[in-house]
C-alpha positions as CSV (number, residue, x, y, z in Angstrom):
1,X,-14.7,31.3,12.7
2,X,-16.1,27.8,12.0
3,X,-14.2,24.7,12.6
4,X,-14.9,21.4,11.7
5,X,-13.8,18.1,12.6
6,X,-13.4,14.6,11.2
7,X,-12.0,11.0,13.2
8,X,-12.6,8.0,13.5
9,X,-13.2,5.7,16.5
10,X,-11.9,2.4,16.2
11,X,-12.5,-0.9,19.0
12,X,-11.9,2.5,21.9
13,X,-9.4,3.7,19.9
14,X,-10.0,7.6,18.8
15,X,-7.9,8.1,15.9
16,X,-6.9,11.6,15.3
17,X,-9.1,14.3,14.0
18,X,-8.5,16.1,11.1
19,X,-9.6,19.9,11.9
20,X,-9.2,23.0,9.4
21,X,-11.0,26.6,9.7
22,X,-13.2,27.6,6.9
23,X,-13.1,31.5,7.1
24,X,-16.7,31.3,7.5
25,X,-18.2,30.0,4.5
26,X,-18.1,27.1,2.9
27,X,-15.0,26.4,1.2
28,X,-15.1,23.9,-2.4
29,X,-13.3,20.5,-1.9
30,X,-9.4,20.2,-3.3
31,X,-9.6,17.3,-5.9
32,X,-6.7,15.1,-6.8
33,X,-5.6,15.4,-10.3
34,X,-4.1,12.9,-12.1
35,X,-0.7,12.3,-12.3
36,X,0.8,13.7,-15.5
37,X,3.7,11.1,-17.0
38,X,7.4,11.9,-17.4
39,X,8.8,9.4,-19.0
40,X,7.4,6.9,-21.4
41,X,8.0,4.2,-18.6
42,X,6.0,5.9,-16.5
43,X,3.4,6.2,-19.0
44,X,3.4,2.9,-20.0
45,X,2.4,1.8,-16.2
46,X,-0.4,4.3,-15.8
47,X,-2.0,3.3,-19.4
48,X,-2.4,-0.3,-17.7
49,X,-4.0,1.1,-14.2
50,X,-6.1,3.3,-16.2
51,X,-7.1,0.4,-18.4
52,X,-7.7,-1.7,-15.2
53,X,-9.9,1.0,-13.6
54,X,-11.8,1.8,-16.9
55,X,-12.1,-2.2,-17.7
56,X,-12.9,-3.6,-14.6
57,X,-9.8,-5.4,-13.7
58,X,-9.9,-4.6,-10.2
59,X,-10.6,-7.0,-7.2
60,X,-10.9,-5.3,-3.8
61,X,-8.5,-2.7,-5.0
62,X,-6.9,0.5,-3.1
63,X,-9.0,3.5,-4.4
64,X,-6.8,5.1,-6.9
65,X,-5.4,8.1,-4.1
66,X,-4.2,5.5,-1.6
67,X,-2.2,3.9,-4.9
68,X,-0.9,7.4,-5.6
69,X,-0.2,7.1,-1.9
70,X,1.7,4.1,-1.7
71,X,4.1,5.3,-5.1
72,X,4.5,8.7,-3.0
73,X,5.6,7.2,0.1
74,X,7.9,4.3,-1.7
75,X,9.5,6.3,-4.2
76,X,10.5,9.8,-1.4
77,X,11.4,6.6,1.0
78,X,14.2,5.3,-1.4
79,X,12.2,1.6,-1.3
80,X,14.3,-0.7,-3.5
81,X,12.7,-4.2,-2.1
82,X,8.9,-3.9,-1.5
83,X,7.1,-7.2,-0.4
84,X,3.2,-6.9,-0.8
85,X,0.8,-9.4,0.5
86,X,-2.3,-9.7,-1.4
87,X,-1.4,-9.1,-4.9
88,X,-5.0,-9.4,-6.4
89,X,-5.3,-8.3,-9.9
90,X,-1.9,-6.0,-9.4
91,X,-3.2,-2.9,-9.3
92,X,-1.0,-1.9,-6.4
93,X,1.9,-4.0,-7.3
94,X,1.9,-1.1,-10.7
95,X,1.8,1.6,-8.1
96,X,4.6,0.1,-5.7
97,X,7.0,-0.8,-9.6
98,X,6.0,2.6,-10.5
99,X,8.3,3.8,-7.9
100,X,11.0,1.5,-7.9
101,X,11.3,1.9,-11.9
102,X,13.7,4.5,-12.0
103,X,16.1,3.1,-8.9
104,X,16.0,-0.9,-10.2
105,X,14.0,-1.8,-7.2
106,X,12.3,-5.0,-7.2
107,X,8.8,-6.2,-5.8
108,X,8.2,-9.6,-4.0
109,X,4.0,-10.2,-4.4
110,X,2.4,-12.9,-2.7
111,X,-1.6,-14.3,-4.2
112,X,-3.8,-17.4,-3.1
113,X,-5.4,-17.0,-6.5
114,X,-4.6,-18.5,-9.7
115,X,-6.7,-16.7,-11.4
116,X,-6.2,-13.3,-9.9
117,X,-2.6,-13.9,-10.0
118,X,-2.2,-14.9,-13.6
119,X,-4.7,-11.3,-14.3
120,X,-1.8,-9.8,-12.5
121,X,0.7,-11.2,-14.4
122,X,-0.8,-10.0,-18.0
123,X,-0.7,-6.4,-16.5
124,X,2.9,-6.2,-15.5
125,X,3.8,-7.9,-18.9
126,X,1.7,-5.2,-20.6
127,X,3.1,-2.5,-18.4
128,X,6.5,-3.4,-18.9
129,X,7.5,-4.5,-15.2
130,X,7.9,-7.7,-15.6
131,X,11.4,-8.5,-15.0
132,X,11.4,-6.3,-11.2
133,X,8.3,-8.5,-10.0
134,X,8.5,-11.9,-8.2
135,X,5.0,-13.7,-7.7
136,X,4.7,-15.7,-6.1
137,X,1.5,-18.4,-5.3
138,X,0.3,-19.5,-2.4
139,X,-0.9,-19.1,1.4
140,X,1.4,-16.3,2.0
141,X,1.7,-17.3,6.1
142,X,3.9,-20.3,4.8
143,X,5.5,-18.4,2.0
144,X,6.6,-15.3,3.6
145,X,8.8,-16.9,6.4
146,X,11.4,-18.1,3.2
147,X,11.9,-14.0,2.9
148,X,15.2,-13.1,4.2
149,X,16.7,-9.5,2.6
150,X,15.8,-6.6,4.3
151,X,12.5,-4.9,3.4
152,X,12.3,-1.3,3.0
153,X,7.8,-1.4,2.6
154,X,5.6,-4.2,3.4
155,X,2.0,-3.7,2.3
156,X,-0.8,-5.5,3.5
157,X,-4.3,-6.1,1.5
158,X,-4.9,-9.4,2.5
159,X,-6.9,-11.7,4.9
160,X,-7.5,-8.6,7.8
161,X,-7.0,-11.4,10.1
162,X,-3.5,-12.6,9.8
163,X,-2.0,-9.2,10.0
164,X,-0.8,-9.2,12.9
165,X,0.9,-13.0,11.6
166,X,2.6,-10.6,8.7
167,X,3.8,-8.1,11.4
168,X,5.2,-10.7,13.3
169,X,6.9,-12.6,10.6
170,X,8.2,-9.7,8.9
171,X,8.8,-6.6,11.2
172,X,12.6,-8.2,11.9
173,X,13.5,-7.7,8.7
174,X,12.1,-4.2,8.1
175,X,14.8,-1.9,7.8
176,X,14.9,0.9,10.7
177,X,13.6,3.9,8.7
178,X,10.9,1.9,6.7
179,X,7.6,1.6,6.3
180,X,4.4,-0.8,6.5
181,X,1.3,0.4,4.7
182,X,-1.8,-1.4,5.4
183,X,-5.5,-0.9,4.0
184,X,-8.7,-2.1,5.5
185,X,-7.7,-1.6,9.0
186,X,-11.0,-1.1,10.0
187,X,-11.6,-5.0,9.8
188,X,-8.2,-5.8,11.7
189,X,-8.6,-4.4,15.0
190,X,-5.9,-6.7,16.7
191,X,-3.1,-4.9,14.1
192,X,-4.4,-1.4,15.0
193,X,-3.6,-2.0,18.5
194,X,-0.3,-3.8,17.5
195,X,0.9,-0.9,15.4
196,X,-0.2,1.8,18.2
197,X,1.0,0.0,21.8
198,X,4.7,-1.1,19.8
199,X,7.1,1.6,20.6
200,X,9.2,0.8,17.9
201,X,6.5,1.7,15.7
202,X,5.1,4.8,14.9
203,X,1.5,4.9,12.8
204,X,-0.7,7.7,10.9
205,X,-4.2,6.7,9.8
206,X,-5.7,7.7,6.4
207,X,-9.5,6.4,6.4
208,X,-9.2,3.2,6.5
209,X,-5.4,3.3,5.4
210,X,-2.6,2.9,8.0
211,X,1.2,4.1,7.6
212,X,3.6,2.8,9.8
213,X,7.2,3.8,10.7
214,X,9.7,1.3,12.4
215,X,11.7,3.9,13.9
216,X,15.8,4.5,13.5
């Protein structure tokens, strides 16, 4: 029996291997679908991300399995107040509304960029979110300390080098139970070792895509 391994070392951290046994031979790769609509809302909301992928409108965006990700893990979560930091064009923001829709959650997005952040704003008119998304301008290290509800996800996908600021500011009001996704941690070595020496904290890597509990 064959076995083969993947991980990945990051700053003398050896994150864990993924191992499986082939039987063998070679076995074909498992592709990811896409996801098939059950209601016109959700419809409406993967129209606009497959009009942003197929137009372009993407700046440093997740990959489209690590969005699937982030609606998967918000929506079996319960998450009805998601603060993201580093809006961009809003491709995630969809993903995150996507699965808050159905419960009346609300997302709290901070941007740096007018420009980016008024692209954003055209998509969640066109997908119909609108009214469950604050945006919010600015340097998000002096907007994010005026947040004081508890959060049930934080996502990061912002300057690598203030996440560990985020953390900070933000783990207090993280509800036990929730989660902080991150992408890029490749380029923020001082949050991996944050996120893996906290033992309130509990963290899976996905590529370059972190998931972290804050533990009940």
């Amino acid at each position: 029996m064959n076995r083969r391994a993947f991980g990945i070392s990051l700053a003398g951290l050896t994150l864990p291997a993924l191992s499986f046994a082939q039987g063998g031979r070679q076995q074909a790769a498992v592709q990811n679908r896409p996801p098939v609509a059950r209601t016109e809302t959700e419809k409406r909301i993967l129209a606009v991300l497959d009009q942003m992928r197929a137009g372009g409108e993407l700046f440093q965006a997740v990959p489209v399995d690590n969005g699937r990700m982030l609606r998967l893990l918000a929506e079996t979560s319960g998450t009805r107040n998601a603060i993201e930091v580093g809006t961009s064009t809003g491709y995630s923001s969809l993903w995150l509304c996507l699965a808050m829709q159905s419960a009346g959650g609300k997302l709290t997005t901070f941007e740096i960029d007018a420009a980016r952040a008024a692209q954003a704003r055209r998509h969640f008119e066109q997908a119909g979110v609108i009214s469950m998304v604050t945006l919010v301008m600015g340097n998000a290290h002096e907007k994010v300390g005026s947040l004081k509800e508890p959060i049930d996800v934080l996502f990061l996908d912002a300057d690598k080098e203030g996440y560990v600021s985020y953390l900070q500011t933000l783990l207090p009001l993280l509800r036990p139970g929730g989660l902080i996704m991150a992408d890029n941690v490749a380029m923020a070595e001082d949050y991996v070792n944050a996120i893996t020496t906290d033992p309130r904290l509990d963290t899976v890597f996905f590529g370059r895509f972190a998931v972290t509990l804050k533990k009940r």
